[in-house]
Structure formats: C-alpha cells, structure tokens
N, C-alpha and C positions, 0 to 999 in steps of 0.2 A: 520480440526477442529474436536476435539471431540465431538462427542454424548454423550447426556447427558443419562448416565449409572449410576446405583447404583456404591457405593461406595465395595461393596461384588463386582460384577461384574469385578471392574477395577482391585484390589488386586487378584482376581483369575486369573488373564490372566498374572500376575508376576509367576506364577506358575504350572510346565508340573508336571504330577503326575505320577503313573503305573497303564497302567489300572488293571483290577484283572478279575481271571481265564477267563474261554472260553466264555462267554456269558455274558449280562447286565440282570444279575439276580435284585429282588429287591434292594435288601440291596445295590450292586454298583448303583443302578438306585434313591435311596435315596442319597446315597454319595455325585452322583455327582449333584442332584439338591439343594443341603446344599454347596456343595464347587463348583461356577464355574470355572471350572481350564480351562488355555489356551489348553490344550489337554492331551494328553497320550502318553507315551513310551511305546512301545510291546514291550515280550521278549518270551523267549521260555516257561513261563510259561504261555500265552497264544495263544498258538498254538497248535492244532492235527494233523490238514490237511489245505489243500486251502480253500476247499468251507466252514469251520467252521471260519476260520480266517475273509474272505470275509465277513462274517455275523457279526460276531463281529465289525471290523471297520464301517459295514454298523449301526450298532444296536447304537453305541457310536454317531454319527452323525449326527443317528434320534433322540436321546436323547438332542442335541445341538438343535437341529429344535424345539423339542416337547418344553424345556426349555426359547425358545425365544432370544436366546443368539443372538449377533449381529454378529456372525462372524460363520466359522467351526471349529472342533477342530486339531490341529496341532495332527497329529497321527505318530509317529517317530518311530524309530529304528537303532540300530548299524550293520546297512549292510557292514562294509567295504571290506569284501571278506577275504580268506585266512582264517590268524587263529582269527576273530574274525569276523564270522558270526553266525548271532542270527535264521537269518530263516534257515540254515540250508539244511534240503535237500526239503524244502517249492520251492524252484527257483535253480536257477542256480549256480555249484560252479565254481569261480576262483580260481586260483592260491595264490594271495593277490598281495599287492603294492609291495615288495619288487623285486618279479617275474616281474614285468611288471618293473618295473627299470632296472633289466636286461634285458630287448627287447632292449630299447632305441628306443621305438617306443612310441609316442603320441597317433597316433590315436587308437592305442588296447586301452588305458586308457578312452578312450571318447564312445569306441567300449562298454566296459564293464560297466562305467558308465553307460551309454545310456540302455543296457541291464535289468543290474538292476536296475535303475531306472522306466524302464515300468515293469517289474515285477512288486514292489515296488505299484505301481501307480492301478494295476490289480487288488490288494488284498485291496486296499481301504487305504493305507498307503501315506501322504504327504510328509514326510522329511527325509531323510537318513544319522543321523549323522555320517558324511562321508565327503569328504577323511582327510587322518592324513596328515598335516602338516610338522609335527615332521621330521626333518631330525635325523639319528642314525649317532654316532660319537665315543660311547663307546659299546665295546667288551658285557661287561655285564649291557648292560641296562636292566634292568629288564621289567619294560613295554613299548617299543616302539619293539625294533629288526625290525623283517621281516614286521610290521606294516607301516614302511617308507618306502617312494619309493625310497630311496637311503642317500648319505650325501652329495651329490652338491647342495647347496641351490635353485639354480636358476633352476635345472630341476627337482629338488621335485615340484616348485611352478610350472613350466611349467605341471608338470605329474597331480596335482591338479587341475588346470586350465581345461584341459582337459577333467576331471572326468568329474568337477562340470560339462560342458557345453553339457555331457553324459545326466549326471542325471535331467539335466534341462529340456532336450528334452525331455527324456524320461517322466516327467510328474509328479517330486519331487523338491522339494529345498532339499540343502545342509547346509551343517555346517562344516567347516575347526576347526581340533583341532590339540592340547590342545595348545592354546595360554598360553604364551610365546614362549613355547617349552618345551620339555624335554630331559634336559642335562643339558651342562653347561651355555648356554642360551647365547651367545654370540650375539653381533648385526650383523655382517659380517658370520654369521655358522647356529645357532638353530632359531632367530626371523628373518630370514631374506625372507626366503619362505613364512611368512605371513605378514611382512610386505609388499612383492609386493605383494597379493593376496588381502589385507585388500584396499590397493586404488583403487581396482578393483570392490568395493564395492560388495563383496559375499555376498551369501546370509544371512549367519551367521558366530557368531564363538562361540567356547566352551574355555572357561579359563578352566586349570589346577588347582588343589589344591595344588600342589609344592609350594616351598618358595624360594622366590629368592633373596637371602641377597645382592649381587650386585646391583640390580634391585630399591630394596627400603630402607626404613629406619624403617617401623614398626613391624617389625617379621612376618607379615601377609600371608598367603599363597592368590597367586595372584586371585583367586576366588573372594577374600574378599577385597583388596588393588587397591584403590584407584589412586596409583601410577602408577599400573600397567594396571586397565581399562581404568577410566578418563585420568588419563595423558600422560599415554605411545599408550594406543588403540586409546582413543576418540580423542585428542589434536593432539601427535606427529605422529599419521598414520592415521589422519583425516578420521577414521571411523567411520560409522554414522548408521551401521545396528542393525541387534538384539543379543545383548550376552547371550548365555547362561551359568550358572555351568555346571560344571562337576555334578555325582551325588551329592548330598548336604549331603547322610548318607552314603559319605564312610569314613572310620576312620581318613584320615589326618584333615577329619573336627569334625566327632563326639570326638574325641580323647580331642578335645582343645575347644569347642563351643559347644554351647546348637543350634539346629535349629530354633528358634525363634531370636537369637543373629545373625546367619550366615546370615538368608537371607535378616535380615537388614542391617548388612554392606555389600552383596553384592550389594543391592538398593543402598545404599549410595555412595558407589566406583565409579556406574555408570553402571552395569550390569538391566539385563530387565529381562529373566527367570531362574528361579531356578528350575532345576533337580530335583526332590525326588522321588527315586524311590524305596523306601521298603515300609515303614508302613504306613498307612490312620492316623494314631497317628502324626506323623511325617508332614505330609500335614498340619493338623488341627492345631499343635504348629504354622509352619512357617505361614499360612492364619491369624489366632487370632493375632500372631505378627505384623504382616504386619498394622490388622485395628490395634491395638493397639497404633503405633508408628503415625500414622497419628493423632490418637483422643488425640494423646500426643504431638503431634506437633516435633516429633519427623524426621517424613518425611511428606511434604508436597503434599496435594493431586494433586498440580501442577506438581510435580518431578514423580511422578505413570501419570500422561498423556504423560508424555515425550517417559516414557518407551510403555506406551499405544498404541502412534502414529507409534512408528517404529514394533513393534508387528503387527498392522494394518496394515503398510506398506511390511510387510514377507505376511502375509494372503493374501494380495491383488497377489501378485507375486505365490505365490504357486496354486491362479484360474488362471492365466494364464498359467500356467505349466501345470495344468489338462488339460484346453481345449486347450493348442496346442499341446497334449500329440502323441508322436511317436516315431517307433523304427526302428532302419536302418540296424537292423541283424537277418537273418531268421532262423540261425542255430548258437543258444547259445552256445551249443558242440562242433561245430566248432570252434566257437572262444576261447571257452576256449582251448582249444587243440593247437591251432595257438599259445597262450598266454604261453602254454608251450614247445610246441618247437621250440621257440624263446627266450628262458628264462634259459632253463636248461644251466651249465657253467662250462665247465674244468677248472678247478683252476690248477691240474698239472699234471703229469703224465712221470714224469723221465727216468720212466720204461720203455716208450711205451708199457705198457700193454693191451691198447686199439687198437683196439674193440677185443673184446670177441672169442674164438672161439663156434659156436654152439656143443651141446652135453659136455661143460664144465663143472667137478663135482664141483659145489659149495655150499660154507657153507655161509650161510646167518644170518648174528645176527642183528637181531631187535627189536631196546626198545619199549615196550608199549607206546602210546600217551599218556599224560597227558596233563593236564593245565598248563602251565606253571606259568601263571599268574591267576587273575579273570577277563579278559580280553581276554578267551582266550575258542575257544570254540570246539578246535581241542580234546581236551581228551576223551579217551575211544574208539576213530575212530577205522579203520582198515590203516594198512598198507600193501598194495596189492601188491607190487614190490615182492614178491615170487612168486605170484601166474601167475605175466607176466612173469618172467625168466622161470616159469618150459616149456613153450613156444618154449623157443630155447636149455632147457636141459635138461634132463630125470633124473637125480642125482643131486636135490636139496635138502639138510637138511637143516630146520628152526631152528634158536631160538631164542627166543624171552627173551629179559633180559628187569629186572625193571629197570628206570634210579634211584629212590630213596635206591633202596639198593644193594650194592654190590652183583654180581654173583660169581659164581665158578668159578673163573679165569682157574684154573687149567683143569677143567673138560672142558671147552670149548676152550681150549688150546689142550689138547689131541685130542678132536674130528674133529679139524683142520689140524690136520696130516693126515688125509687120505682125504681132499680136493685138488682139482688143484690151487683153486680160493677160496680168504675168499673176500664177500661182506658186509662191515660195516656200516649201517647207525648210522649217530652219530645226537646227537638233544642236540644243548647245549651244548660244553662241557663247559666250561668256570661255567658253574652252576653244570654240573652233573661231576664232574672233574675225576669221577674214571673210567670214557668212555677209558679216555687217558692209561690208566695203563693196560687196556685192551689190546687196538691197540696196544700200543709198544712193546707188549708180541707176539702179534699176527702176526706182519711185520717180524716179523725171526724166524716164519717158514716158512709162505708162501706169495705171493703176494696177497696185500690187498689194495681191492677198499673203501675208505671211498663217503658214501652218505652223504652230511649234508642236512638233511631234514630241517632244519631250519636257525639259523642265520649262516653265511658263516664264520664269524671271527674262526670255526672253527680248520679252515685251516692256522689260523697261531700257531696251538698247534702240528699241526700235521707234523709228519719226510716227508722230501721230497723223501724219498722214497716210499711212499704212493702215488696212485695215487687219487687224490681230486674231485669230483662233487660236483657243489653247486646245490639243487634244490630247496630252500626259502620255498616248502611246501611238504605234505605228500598225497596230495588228488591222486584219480585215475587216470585221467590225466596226472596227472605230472610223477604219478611212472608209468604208460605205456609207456610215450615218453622216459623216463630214461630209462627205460631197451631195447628200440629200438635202444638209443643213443650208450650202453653199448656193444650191438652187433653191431653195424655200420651199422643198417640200416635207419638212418640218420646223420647228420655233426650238431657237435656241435656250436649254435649260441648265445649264452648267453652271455652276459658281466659284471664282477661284479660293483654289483653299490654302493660300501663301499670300503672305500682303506684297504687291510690287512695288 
C-alpha cells in the first residue's frame, strides 16, 4: 500500500537529479528541499578524494532524514569499469567488460562486481548503473565497443548475471543497460541478453534513447515508446522492476522534445525514473510538468503510485544489500591483474615474432588517449607500456601521435629504420582510419607488433603479416602484463570475444 505522501513528494521520486559540487552548501540544501527527488547521480564533478565524497553522500542523506522523506536517497553512478569509470582512481581500476569476455571466466565477473560494489557501498553510494547489456556486433559502434562483454548473447547475459550477484553482495543494486540494445536490435543477437536477465527480475533497467523503426510505429526513441517499455519490457518479458532513462538532456532527446514533454511520455510509455543530469532548470521543467499533467488529468495520480510502489520496492532491496553487505577479495590488485592476464589475446602472429628478445631496439608509437565517445573516461590517461618495455630494453624511443590529426608519416618512417622492433598501438582504427596508412608503410621496413588498446575489430584492417594483440584497455595492469606477454614471461590466455 501506499503512504499517504504529498502529491510534490510522489512526483519527486519519478525523478534522479545530479547532485552538485563537493558539499550540500545552502543553495543545494534549499534545492533539494523545494524538489524531493528520488536521489542523485555522482560524477566526477563531485569528487576530490574519498573522505570528501564519503561526506558528501553522508551530507545528502541527512538532508533525506532532516527533510522527513519516507525513504533514502538512491545515490548512483556509472561504475562500469574499463573505459567508462566515473570514480576513477577514488577505487579500484579494471580492465572493463570486454577484457573479462576474454577470460571466459564468470567468476572474475562476480569477483569485480563484488569488488566494486563494496567500494561503491564504503563511500556512501547505493546503485551502480552497471553492467552493459549491449552485446557489440558492428566494427564501428560508436558507443557500446569494449563496453560489452562480448556478442554471444547468452554469455554477455551469463557475464551480467554474474556482475549483478557481485555487486549485490557487495552492498549496491544494479541496473542492466541500455534497453533494447544498441545495434541493430535483433530479437535472437542485441535484446536477447536482457530479455533472459529482465525474467530474472534485476534490479533495474536503463532504456536507450535510439529509435528503433522495426521495433515500433511511432518515430519515438525507445525511452519515450510505449511499444517498447509497456509492451515489449512490461507485457512480453513480464518485467515488473524499476526503469530508468537514460540521461533525459542528452541531444537525441533535447534535439526533438522540450523536457517537460519527455518525461511525460516516458510516465506514460510505462517507465518510473527519469535521469536529468545537467541543470536544476531542467529538473524544475520536468517536476512542474509532471504536477502539471496530473492537475490536468493528464496522468493519473493512480499511475505515479504504480511507479511509486516499484521504486519502494528497489529501496527496500538496496537495505538489504547494505546490511548484508560483504566482500570476498582481499587484494583488488590482484584481481585486477588476474583479469588481465587472463584477457590479453594473440589475434596473430605469422611471423613468429614472439616473444621478444630482451635488450631489443625498439620504436614505440603511441596515440594519445582521448575520449572517444562522452561515455568515455579513459582521455588524457597515460599510456605506460614504454615505460614497462624499457624493463627488458635499454633502446627504446617513444612517440607519441595525435589519433585526430595526421602525423609525419615520413619522419617516423625514417626513424624506424634504425629499430629491430616497431611496437604500434592502434585505438580505433575503423574511426581513426589514418592509423592504417601508418602501419602499412611501416610493416616494410621492419617487423611490427600491433597493440589494439581498444576494440579488437582492429585486426581485421590489419596485413597478416603483422603480428596482432588484443588488449580491450590501456590501464596499468594491462600494459604491464602486455609487455611480460611480449617478452614470454608469461603464455598467452585470452580469447576473443567478438567474431573478426
């Protein structure tokens, strides 16, 4: 049954907001007692350190208590590991999903879950929207790649399964995304990892803002459709949890809808919270909409308890997660490490040019990180695989090329002529296409190692006369165990988890 709550109360719990900067200064501490919102997204614009974050989640909490609110507030975040972690170097790095795809191990999935979810749980955080769903199926997806744990539907949903039952222990709820999928959304390939996971009743899911003209019949991106929550989520995969949007102000929706129009047709579709996480402007539209469309009989305050009930029903579950919160790995570094050399993966090597010999002069060219996407939180890193080669070789020369502008072909063509060994990490090429014009210049003069720091498809651009590693990431870890692999002081175990 519902408690009888103000009519502000029930409309704010349709709605996760972003908290704002480091602390609940006045003006956020007036915010939120004018807007009861169901909780807060962190991101890195409210992070320094641990014990300030700690504070912060602790600060937003007592503000739910001092307020009178009936519930806690869902306090979330995009932990999914790899290239799109928000905390950063706050906890522990992995590899990402697409690395543990290549283990073809379950339990490190449950291992890292688990991990980061008691981090997670330490700094005062309840939900880690987290794991991706999304199986990867094309070359240049732009935002899913190394984000999937592979494209076999059935062990994306097994490596998911696993996370979630991670992060549950460890003392958070989840959230499987981006419902449908992102691709071409097939029922047997892209919806098929969440349709087994949605019977399994997770803890949540996140709709995509993509449009899926197959799918439906009203142009509507599936956030907003009706077809695609109610009929395809709620009815035909008999899910009954909490859905969330995706953000509500990123452009696929601000581009075509006002946010007062958006988050009434997500209520109407059949969705419970709406994302917004830029502006208090933005909040204030979608809230006023919200009471608006009820004092207009627009949405019925009956249909706001439906969504009420199952929001109640996540809250209830994420105190259980708290107090039976535990973690079953004592050394996170270890595991991460395990995760990667388990993961790293010969794609080819013709040549037998491996392993390495120690004392070998080699040229190292290395693109700067960026973002690839705004999903993406690897830009500006370091890339340290130089600095573990110089380890086994006294003559290493660096350099480092932009992937967004052409280098000096020529000039680092000549400087390869006095190398044994050229090592190329490539990131992208499929996006950064002049990678290729590079290597093929470079494979005749001398024998070259390509690195794909990122998605693996790669390797289907590259001459087989190349020898190929996949490593899915660029963290420490991974380019330590990569240059151990390179000199053969381990056996490579990785398996690709994408067909090339």
């Amino acid at each position: 049954m519902v408690k009888k709550i103000s009519l502000r109360e029930k409309v704010g719990q349709l709605i996760l907001g972003q908290a704002e900067g480091y602390m609940v200064n006045e003006s956020f501490e007036a915010y939120m007692e004018n807007y009861p919102l169901c909780g807060y997204r962190i991101n890195q614009s409210n992070m320094k350190d641990i014990s300030q974050l700690k504070s912060l989640t602790a600060q937003i909490q007592q503000q739910f208590k001092k307020q009178g609110l009936e519930s806690d507030p869902i306090l979330a975040c995009d932990q999914e590991g790899g290239s799109l972690s928000v905390l950063d170097e706050l906890i522990t790095e992995f590899p990402g999903n697409m690395a543990l795809g290549a283990t073809s191990n379950y339990q490190l999935a449950y291992l890292q879950g688990n991990y980061t979810g008691h981090e997670l749980f330490k700094l005062g955080l309840t939900m880690d929207f987290a794991p991706v769903a999304d199986i990867n199926l094309q070359i240049n997806n732009p935002v899913i790649g190394v984000r999937a744990f592979g494209d076999n539907p059935e062990k994306v949903a097994e490596f998911c399964r696993n996370f979630i039952n991670g992060l549950n222990k460890g003392g958070v709820a989840s959230c499987i995304k981006h419902f449908p999928g992102h691709g071409n959304t097939m029922r047997e390939t892209e919806l098929k990892p969440f349709s087994i996971l949605a019977k399994t009743q997770v803890d949540s899911v996140m709709v995509s803002h993509v449009l899926y003209p197959n799918l439906t019949h009203n142009n509507l991106p599936a956030s907003l459709s009706k077809e695609i929550i109610n009929d395809l989520l709620r009815e035909e995969l008999s899910y009954e949890g909490v859905v969330f949007t995706d953000d509500l102000e990123m452009q696929a929706i601000t581009n075509n809808f006002s946010i007062g129009e958006a988050i009434r047709k997500f209520i109407l579709a059949g969705g419970d919270v709406a994302l917004i996480n830029g502006s208090r402007e933005a909040v204030i539209e979608a809230f006023e909409s919200l009471m608006g469309a009820v004092d207009d009989g627009l949405i019925s305050e009956q249909r706001i308890d439906i969504s009420l009930n199952r929001i109640r029903n996540l809250k209830a579950k994420i105190q259980y997660y708290k107090k039976n919160a535990s973690c079953d790995t004592k050394d996170p570094n270890e595991l991460s490490l395990k995760i990667c050399e388990e993961s790293v993966t010969l794609v080819k090597d013709s040549k037998k040019i491996l392993p390495l010999a120690e004392g070998t002069k080699v040229l190292l060219i290395n693109p700067i990180l960026i973002s690839v996407t705004p999903a993406d939180t690897t830009g500006g890193k370091d890339n340290k695989l130089g600095d573990y080669i110089k380890k086994y070789c006294s003559h290493v020369e660096i350099i480092n090329i932009s992937l967004e502008e052409e280098s000096e072909i020529d000039s680092i063509c000549s400087k390869a002529k006095t190398a044994d060994m050229i090592i190329f990490c490539s990131l992208n090429c499929a996006r950064y296409g002049w990678q290729l014009k590079l290597l093929n210049k470079l494979k005749d003069i001398k024998p070259v190692i390509d690195i794909m720091l990122r998605d693996p498809y790669d390797a289907s651009f590259i001459s087989d006369n190349v020898t190929v590693v996949a490593t899915y990431s660029a963290n420490d870890n991974k380019m330590k165990n990569t240059c151990d692999l390179l000199f053969g002081k381990k056996e490579f175990k990785g398996i690709l988890p994408v067909k090339i």
